[in-house]
C-alpha distance (Angstrom), angle and dihedral (degrees) to the residues before:
residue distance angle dihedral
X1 . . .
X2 3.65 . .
X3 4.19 117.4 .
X4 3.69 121.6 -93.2
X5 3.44 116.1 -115.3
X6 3.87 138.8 -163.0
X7 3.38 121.3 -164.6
X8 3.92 114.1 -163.2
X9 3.80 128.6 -166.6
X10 3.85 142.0 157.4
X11 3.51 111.9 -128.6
X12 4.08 115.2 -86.2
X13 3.82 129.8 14.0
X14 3.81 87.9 8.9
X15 3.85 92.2 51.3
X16 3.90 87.4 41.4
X17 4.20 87.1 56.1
X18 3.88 92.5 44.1
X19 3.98 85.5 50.3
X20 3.71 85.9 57.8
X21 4.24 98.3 56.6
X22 3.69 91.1 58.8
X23 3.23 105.6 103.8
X24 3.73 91.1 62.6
X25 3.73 90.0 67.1
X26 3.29 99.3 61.9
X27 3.76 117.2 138.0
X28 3.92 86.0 20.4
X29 3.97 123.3 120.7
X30 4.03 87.2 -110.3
X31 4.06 126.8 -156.1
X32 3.92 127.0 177.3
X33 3.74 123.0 -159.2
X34 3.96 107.6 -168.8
X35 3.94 131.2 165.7
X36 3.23 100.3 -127.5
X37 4.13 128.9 84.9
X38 4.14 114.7 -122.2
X39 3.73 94.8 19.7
X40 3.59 113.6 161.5
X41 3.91 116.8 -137.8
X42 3.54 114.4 -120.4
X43 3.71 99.5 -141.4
X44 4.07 111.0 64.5
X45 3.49 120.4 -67.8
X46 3.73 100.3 -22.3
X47 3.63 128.2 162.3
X48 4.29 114.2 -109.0
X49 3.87 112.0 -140.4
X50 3.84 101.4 -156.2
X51 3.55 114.1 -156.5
X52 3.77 133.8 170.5
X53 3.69 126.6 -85.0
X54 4.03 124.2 -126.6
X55 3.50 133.9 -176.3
X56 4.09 146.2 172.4
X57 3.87 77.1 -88.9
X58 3.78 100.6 54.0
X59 3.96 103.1 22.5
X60 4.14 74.7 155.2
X61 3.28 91.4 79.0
X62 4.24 97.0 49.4
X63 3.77 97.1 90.9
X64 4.13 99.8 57.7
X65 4.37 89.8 38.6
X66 4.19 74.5 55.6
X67 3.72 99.2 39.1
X68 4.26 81.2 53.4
X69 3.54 102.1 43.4
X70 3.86 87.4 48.5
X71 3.69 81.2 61.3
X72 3.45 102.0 47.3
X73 3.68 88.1 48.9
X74 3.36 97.8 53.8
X75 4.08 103.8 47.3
X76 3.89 83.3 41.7
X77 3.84 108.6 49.5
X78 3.95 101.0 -161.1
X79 4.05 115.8 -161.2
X80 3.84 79.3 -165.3
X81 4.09 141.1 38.3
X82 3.62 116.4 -162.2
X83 4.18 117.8 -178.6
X84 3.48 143.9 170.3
X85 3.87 91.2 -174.6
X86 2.56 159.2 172.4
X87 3.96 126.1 -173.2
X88 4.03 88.0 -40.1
X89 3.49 84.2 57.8
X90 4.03 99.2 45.1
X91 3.64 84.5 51.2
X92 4.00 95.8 56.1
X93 3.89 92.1 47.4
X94 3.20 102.0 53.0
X95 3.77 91.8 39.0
X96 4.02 98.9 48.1
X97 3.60 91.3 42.3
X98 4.20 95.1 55.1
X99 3.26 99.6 35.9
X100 3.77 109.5 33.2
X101 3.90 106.8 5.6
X102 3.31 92.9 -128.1
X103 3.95 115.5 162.6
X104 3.61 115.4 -95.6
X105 4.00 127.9 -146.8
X106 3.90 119.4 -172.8
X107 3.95 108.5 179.9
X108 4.16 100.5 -166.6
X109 4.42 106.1 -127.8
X110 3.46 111.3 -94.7
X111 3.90 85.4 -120.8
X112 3.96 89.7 69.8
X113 4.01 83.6 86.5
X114 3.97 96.7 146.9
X115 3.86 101.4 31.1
X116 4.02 135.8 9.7
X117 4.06 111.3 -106.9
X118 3.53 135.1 -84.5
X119 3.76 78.6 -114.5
X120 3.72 100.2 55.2
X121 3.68 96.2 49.6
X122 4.12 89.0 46.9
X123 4.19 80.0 56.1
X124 4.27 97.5 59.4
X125 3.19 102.3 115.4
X126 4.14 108.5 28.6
X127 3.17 96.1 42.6
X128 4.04 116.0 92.4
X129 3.61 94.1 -163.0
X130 4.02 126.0 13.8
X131 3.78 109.1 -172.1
X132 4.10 127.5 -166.9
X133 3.62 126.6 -164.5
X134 3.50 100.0 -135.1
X135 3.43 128.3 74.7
X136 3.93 97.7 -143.2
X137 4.24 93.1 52.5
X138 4.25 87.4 53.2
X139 3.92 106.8 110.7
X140 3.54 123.1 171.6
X141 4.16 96.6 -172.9
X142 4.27 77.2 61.9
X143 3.69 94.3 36.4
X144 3.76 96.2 -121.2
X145 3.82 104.4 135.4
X146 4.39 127.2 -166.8
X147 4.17 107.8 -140.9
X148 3.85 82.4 165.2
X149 4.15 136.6 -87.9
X150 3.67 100.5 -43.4
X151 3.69 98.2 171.2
């Protein structure tokens, strides 16, 4: 049986990145989790858990975006958790890794060019592997590693 994977991404350029990794999933029993209502998945005819966004500016609205990824982890079981944030994304880590020890991706934005995000540092720990894509942010003492710009 192929692995279960969830795909988790903010709405915009972090959606836009996650479009980009698809093709390595091919074959894979594939779910996205976005922010955003009507969002099409970019991978076939896929379904599109929408959940809600949070942020330093609305911390409010962190416990239902948990209370719904809890869901969608749940019903969907993933082996693996792939993000490219941002809160979404923070969410499903920490989530998937307590309560079904999945393994957990976070690939930093491309647009965190001087420092990794608020998001990847709130990651050490649950994630399994925390990627940056740019050479000068990798740090192995932190566990933040460069395997190139992917997206």
């Amino acid at each position: 049986m192929a692995d279960r994977v969830l795909l988790v991404a903010s709405a915009g350029g972090h959606w836009v990145q996650l479009a980009r990794l698809v093709p390595a999933f091919e074959g894979m029993d594939v779910k996205f989790v976005t922010t955003v209502a009507g969002g099409r998945a970019p991978m076939g005819r896929r379904s599109v858990a929408v959940v809600w966004d949070a942020s330093q500016s609305s911390p409010w609205r962190l416990p239902p975006m948990m209370a719904q990824m809890m869901v969608v982890l749940i019903r969907f079981r993933p082996d693996i958790i792939v993000t490219t944030g941002a809160a979404p994304g923070v969410v499903a880590l920490w989530l998937g890794k307590i309560l079904l020890g999945a393994r957990t991706v976070w690939i930093d934005s491309v647009a965190n060019s001087e420092k990794v995000s608020l998001s990847a540092r709130l990651v050490e720990g649950k994630a399994d592997l925390r990627l940056t894509q740019w050479a000068h942010l990798a740090d192995a003492a932190k566990g933040i590693d460069y395997f190139g710009a992917v997206l």
